[in-house]
BAMARVO-267757 format. One line per 2 residues: number of its first residue (from 1); their letters; for each residue z, y, x of N, C-alpha, C, CB. Coordinates in steps of 0.1 Angstrom, whole numbers, m for minus. Glycine has a CB too. Layout:
<sites>
NUM	a	Z/Y/X/Z/Y/X/Z/Y/X/Z/Y/X | ... $
</sites>
This chain:
<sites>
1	xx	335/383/m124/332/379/m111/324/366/m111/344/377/m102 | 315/365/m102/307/355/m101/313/346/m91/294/358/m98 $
3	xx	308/330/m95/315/322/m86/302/315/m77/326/311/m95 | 306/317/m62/297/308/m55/300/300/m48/291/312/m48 $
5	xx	296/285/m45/303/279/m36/294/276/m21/308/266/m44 | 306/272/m13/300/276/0/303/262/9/308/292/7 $
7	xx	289/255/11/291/238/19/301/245/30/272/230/30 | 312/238/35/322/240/50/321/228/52/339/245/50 $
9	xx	315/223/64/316/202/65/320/193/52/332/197/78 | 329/186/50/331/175/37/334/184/26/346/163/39 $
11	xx	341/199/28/347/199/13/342/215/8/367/196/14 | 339/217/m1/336/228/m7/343/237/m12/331/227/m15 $
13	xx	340/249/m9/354/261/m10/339/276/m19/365/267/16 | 356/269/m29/348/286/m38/354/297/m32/350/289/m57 $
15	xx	337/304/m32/339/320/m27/339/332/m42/323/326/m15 | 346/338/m40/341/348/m55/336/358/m49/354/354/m67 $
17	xx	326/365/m54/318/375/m51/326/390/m62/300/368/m56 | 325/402/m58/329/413/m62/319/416/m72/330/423/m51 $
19	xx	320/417/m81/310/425/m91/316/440/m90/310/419/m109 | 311/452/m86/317/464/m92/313/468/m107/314/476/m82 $
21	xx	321/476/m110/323/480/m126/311/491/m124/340/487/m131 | 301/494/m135/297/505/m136/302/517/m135/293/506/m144 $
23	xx	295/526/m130/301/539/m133/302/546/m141/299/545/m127 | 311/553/m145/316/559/m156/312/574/m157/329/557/m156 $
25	xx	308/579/m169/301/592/m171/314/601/m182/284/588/m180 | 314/611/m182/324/618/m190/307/625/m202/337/634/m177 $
27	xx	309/624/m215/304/635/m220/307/645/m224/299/634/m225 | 299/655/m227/309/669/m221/302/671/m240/303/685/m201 $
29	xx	309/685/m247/303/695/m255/303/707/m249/309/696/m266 | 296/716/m255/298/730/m252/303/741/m260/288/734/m249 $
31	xx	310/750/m260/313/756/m269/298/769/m271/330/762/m265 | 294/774/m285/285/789/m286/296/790/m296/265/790/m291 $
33	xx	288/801/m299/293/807/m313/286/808/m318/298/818/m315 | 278/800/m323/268/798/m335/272/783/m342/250/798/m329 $
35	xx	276/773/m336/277/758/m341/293/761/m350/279/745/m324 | 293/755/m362/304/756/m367/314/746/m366/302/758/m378 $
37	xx	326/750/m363/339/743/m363/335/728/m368/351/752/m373 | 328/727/m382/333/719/m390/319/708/m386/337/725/m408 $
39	xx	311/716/m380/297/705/m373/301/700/m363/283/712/m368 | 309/702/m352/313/701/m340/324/681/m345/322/719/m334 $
41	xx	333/685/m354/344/680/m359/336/668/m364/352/689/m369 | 326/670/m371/316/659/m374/308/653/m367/308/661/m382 $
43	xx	303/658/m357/298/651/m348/308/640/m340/294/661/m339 | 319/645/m338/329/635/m331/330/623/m338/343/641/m330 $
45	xx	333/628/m346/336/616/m358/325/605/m361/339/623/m373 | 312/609/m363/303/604/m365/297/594/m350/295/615/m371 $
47	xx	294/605/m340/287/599/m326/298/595/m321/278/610/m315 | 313/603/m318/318/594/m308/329/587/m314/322/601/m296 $
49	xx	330/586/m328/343/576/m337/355/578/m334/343/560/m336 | 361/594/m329/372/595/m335/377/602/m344/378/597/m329 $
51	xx	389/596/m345/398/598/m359/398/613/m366/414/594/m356 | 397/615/m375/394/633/m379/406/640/m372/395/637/m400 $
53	xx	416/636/m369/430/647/m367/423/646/m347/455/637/m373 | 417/637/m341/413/636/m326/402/646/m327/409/621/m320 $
55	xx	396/646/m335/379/653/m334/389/667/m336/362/649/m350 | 393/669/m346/401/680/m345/404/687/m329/412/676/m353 $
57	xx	415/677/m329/422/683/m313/410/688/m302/431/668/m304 | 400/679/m307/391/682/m289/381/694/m298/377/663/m277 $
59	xx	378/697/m307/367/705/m311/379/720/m306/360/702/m332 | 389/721/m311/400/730/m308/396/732/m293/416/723/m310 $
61	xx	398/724/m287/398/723/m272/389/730/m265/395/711/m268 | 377/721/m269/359/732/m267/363/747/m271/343/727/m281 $
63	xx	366/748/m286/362/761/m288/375/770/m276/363/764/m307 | 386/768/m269/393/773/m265/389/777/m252/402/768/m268 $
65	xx	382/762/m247/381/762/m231/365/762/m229/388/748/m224 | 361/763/m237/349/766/m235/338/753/m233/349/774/m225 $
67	xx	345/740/m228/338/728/m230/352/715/m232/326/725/m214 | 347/707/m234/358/692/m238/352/683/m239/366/690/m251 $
69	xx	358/674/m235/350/658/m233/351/652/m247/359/646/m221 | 336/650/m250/336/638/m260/339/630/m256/327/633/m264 $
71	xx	335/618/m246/341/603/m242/341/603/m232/335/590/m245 | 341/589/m226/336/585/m213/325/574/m214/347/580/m203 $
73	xx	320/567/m207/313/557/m207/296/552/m203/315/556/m219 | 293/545/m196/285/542/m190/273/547/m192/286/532/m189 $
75	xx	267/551/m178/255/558/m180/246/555/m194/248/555/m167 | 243/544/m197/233/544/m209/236/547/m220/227/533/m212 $
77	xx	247/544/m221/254/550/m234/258/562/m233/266/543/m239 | 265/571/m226/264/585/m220/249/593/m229/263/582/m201 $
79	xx	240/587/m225/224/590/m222/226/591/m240/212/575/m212 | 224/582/m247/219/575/m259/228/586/m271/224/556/m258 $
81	xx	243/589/m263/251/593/m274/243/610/m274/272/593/m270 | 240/616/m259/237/626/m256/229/630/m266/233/627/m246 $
83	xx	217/618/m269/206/621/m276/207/622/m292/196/612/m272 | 215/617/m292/219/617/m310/228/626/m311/227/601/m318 $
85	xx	238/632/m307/245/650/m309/230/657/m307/260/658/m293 | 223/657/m297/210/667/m300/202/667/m310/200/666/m292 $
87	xx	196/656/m317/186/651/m326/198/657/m337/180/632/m327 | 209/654/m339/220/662/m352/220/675/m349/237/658/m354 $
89	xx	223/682/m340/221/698/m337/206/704/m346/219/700/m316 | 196/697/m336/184/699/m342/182/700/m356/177/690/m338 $
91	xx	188/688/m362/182/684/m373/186/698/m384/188/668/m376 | 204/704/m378/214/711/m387/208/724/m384/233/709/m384 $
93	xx	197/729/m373/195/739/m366/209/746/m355/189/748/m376 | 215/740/m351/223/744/m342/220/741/m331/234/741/m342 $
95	xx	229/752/m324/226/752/m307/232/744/m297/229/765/m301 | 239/733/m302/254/725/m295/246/722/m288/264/713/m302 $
97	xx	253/722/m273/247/715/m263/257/702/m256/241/726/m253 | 249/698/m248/259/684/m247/254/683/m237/259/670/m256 $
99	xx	263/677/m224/255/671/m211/268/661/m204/248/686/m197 | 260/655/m190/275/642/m185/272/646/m175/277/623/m188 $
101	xx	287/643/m172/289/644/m159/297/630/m149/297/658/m159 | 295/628/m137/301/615/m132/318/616/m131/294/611/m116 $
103	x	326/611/m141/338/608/m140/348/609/m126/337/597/m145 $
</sites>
């Protein structure tokens, strides 16, 4: 929060101003049947840094439900992670797709 102060006759009275928090983005995976288990599992681990037994749980997840949240986290980073699971899809020739959605 930002602090402003505000003249009142002799004595000065701090006002605090509201900063709101950015808004928060969920990133999603997608399940095909072409991306393999063990690419999906690496991606987590790698783009969104969790623990191999977590990448586990949510790649499970995708492949069950058909999509599962990578993270959450603010639109630019949302954006940035998006683009690095694609540029690795690409790079492996897989079809993983990835998109966000507002939390």
């Amino acid at each position: 929060m930002s602090d402003k102060r505000k003249e009142e006759g002799d004595s000065s009275v701090l006002e605090r101003q509201k900063v709101d928090e950015p808004r928060k983005y969920k990133v999603l995976l997608l399940n095909d049947h072409y991306t393999t288990m063990e690419f999906v599992v690496m991606v987590l681990r790698t783009v969104f840094h969790h623990s191999s037994a977590q990448a586990t749980r949510v790649m499970l997840h995708i492949h069950n439900n058909g999509v599962g949240v990578a993270g959450v986290y603010t639109r630019e980073v949302a954006e940035t992670r998006i683009a690095q699971v694609e540029a690795m899809a690409a790079e492996e020739g897989h079809p993983l797709q990835c998109e966000m959605e507002p939390e």
